[in-house]
Structures are given as C-alpha cells and as structure tokens.
C-alpha positions in Angstrom: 19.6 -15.7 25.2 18.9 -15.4 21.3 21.3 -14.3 18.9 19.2 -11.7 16.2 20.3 -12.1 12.8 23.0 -8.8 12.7 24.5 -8.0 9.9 27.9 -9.4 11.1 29.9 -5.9 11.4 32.4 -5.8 13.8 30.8 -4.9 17.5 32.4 -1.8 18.4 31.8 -0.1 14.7 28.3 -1.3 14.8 27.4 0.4 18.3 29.3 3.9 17.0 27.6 4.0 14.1 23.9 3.9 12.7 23.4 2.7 8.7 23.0 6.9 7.6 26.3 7.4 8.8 27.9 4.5 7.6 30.0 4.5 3.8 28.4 2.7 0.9 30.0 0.8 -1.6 27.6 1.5 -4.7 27.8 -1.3 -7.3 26.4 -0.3 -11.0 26.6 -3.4 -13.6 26.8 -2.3 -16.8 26.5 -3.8 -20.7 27.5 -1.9 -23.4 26.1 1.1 -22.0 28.3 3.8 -23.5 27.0 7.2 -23.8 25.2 6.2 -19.9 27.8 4.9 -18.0 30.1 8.1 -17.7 26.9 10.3 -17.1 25.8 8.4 -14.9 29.2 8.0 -12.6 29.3 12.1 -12.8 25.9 12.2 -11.3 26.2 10.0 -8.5 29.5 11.9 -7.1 27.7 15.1 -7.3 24.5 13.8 -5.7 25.9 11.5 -3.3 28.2 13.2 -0.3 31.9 12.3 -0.5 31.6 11.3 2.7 28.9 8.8 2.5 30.6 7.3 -0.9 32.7 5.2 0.1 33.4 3.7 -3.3 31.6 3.1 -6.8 32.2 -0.1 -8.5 30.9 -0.7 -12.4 30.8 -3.7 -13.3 31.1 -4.3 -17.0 29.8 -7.4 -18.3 31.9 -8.2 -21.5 30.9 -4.8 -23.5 31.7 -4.5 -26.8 31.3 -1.3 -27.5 33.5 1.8 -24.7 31.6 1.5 -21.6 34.9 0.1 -20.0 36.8 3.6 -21.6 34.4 6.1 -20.4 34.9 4.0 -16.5 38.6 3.9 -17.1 38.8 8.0 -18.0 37.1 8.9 -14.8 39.3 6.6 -12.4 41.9 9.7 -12.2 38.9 12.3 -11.2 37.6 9.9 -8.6 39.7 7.7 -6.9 37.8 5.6 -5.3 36.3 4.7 -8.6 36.5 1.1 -9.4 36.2 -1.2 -12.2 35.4 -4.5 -12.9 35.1 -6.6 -16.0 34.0 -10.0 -17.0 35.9 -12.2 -19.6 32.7 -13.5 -20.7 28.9 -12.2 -20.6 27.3 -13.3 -17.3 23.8 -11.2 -16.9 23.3 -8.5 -14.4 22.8 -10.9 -11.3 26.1 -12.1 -12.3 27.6 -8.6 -12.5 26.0 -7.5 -9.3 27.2 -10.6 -7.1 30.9 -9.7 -8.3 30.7 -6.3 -7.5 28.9 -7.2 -3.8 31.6 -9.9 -3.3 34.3 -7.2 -3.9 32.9 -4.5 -1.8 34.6 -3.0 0.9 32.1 -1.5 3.1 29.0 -3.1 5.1 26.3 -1.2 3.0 25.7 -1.9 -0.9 23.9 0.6 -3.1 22.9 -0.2 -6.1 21.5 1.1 -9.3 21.3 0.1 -13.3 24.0 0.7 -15.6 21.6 2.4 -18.0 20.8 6.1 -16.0 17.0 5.1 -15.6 17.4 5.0 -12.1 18.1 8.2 -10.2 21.6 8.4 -7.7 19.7 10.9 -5.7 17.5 8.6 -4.4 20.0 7.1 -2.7 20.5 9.4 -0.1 16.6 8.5 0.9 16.7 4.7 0.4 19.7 4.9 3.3 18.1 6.8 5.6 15.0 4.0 5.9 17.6 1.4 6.8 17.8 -0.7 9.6 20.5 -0.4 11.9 23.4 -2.7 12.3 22.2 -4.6 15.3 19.1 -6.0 13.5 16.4 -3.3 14.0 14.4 -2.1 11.2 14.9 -3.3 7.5 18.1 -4.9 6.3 17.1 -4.1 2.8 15.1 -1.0 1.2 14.1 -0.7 -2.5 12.7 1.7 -5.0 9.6 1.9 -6.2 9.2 3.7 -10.0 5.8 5.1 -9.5 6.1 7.4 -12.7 7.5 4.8 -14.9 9.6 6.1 -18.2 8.9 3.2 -20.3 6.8 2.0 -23.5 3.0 1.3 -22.6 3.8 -2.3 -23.4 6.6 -2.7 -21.0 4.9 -1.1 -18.3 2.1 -3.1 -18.4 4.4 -6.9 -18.5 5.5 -5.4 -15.4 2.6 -4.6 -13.6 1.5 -7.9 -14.6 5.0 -9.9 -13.6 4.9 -8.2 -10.1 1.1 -9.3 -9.7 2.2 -12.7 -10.8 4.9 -12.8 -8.8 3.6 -11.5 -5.3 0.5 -13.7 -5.9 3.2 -16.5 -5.5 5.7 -15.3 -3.3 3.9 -13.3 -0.6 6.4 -11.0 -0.8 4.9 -7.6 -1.0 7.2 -5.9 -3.0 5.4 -3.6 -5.4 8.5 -3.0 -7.9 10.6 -5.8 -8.0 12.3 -5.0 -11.6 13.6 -1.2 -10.2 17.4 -1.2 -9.9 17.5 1.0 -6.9 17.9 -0.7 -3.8 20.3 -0.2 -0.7 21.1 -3.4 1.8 23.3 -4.8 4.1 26.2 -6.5 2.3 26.7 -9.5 4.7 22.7 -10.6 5.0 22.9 -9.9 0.7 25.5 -13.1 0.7 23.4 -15.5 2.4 21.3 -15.7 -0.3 22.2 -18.3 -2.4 23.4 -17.4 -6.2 21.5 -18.2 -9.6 21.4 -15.9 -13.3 17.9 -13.7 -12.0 18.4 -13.9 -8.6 18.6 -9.8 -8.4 14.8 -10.0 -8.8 14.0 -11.9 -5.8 16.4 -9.9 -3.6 13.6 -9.0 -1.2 11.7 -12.6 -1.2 14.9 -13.9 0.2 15.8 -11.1 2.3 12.1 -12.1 3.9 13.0 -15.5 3.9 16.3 -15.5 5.8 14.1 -13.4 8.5 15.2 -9.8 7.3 12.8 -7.2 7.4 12.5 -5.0 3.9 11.2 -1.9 3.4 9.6 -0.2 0.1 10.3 4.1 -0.9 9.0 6.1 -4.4 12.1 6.7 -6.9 12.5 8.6 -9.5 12.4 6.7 -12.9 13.9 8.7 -16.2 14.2 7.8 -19.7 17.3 5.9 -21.6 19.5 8.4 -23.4 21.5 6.3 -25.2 21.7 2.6 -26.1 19.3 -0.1 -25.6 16.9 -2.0 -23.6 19.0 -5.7 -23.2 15.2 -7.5 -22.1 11.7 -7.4 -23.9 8.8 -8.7 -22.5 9.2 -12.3 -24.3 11.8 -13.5 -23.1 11.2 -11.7 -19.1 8.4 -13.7 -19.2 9.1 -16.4 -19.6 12.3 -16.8 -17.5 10.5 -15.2 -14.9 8.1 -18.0 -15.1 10.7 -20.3 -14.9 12.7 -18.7 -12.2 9.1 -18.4 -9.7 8.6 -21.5 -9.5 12.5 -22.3 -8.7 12.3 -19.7 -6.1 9.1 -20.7 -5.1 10.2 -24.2 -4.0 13.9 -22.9 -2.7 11.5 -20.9 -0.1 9.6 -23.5 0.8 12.7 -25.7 1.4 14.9 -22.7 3.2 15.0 -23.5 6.7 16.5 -19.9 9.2 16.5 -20.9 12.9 16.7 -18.5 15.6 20.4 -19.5 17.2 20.8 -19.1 20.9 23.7 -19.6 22.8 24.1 -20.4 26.3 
C-alpha cells in the first residue's frame, strides 16, 4: 500500500483537525527594522485570532539599531511572543530557517520584517491549505498584485520571476513576496543554502508537494530601508538558478510503500 508524503503530525491530531483549525507559529526575520517591527507585531495580534496564533517568533538578524527593544517591550503584552537573535548577520533565509527550526506548531506563517506584507492575509493563505494527510497544497504563497514599490524594482522582478519560471517550471508568479503559510515538517526537507527562501515553492514541487498561489496585499515601507537593490538580486539570483537548477535535476523523492 503507498505511504503519501504527510506532513508527519502525530496520527490522531491530524485526523481531529484540518490545517484552518490548526495554531500557527508565524516566523517574521527582521534587520534593523525599528520603527516596523513593533507595528508590525501589533497588527498581526489584532488581525490574526488568538486562537489561531499559536506563537510569533522575530527573528533578528544582528540589528544595530532597536529592533530587538521594540520585540523585547512587547513580550509582556503578548506572551507567546518570542525572540530570537543572531550573534552574527546571516541573511533572511538564515533568519527564517532558525525561526522554522524553533517552531512549536506544525504550520509556519510567515511574513517580512519590514510591514510590506499584510498579517491579514494570513487568515486567507491558511484556509487554501492542504490538510494534514497529504490532500491539497502543503504550501500557499502571496501574490503582490498591486506592488508598493519604485518602477525600477518592480520591473527586476517581473523580469527575475520570468527568468526564473522559464528555468524552473515552477509556476510561481511572485516568488520574492514574503507571505507564505506551509507545513513545517515538509519546509525541513528541503535542504539549506543563504537564498533558499526564494525557491520555497520549486522545492516544495520537487519533494512531490503540491503549492498553491492567492493575491496579497502589498503596502509601502514606513520606516527604514530596502536591504537589496536590483544589482546585486540579480545577480545572486543568477547564481543561485543555476545551483537550484541542477540540485532539482539531481533530487530524487520515491513514493515509499510498505508491506
């Protein structure tokens, strides 16, 4: 008889409840994002029910500026607020594999540090979800179809995503939106490497997940800035393609059955 590729979630939980029911842990990595961060956190326990929330974890990635104080004076108010730092600057894949490796519930939200990306749109992402026991898709991501960017970076992105589903086959419209939602265990199959939170639906695909795109809404920074411009994204996402490109190709997922 086959074994589908389930989300490994204990049996009994699984059967009891579907993914809309189920808590999230939302992970939000964050670099020197003061004036955002706190904002942000605010807005995401007012749009997102308590009891869907299981926890928020911001990960800070070596700030220098108070993006760790604005985390810290909120832990009181919200207890199930966490946060994480890094000794040393790692880049947001980084930042979001800690936070998905200290999770403590089955589904990860996610969203950027910065308050581009709306909380509220959560709540929708989770209710396209598969369910535990394999049906329907193990990841669903945002697509910014009102983008709240420069004219230049908006169009390096419609050209990346060309680029890159010419490639990879992967059909994802918007790969650089940070508003995704996914099952936690199928997220650490995927193997690690600094950019890898761009591909997260090319190797959801490839480990024989299905994904799933929705419209998000896309807002303006308020403070801070941008830490990418289109230079240097292209060409690390050149770079990365082809790497991905060939770890594809070389990815073997049998169907396991056992007798």
């Amino acid at each position: 008889m086959p074994i589908r590729r389930v989300y490994e979630i204990n049996a009994a939980s699984s059967q009891a409840r579907s993914s809309i029911a189920m808590k999230i842990s939302l992970v939000i990595p964050a670099c020197n994002e003061e004036g955002n961060i706190g904002r942000l956190i605010e807005e995401c326990y007012s749009v997102i029910p308590a009891g869907k929330l299981g926890e928020l974890l911001v990960v800070d990635d070596c700030s220098t500026d108070k993006t760790a104080k604005e985390v810290i004076g909120l832990k009181k108010k919200h207890p199930n607020l966490r946060l994480l730092k890094h000794v040393t600057n790692a880049g947001q894949s980084a930042a979001m594999r800690s936070g998905i490796l200290a999770a403590k519930f089955d589904v990860i939200a996610q969203l950027d540090g910065d308050g581009q990306n709306d909380p509220a749109d959560i709540v929708n992402l989770l209710k396209v979800l598969g369910a535990p026991s394999g049906d329907g898709p193990a990841l669903v991501g945002g697509i910014r179809t009102k983008r709240r960017d420069t004219g230049s970076k908006r169009l390096a992105s419609r050209a990346a995503n060309a680029i890159r589903d010419f490639v990879l086959k992967d059909n994802c419209p918007d790969t650089g939106c940070g508003t995704k939602v996914y099952w936690r265990a199928a997220a650490l199959r995927i193997p690690f490497f600094t950019g890898y939170h761009r591909y997260l639906p090319a190797f959801f695909q490839t480990y024989g997940y299905q994904t799933e795109f929705r419209p998000v809404n896309d807002r303006p920074r308020i403070a801070g800035q941008s830490k990418y411009n289109n230079f240097s994204r292209a060409i690390w996402g050149l770079y990365d393609l082809f790497g991905v490109r060939w770890l594809r190709k070389r990815t073997v997922a049998p169907e396991v059955t056992e007798e």
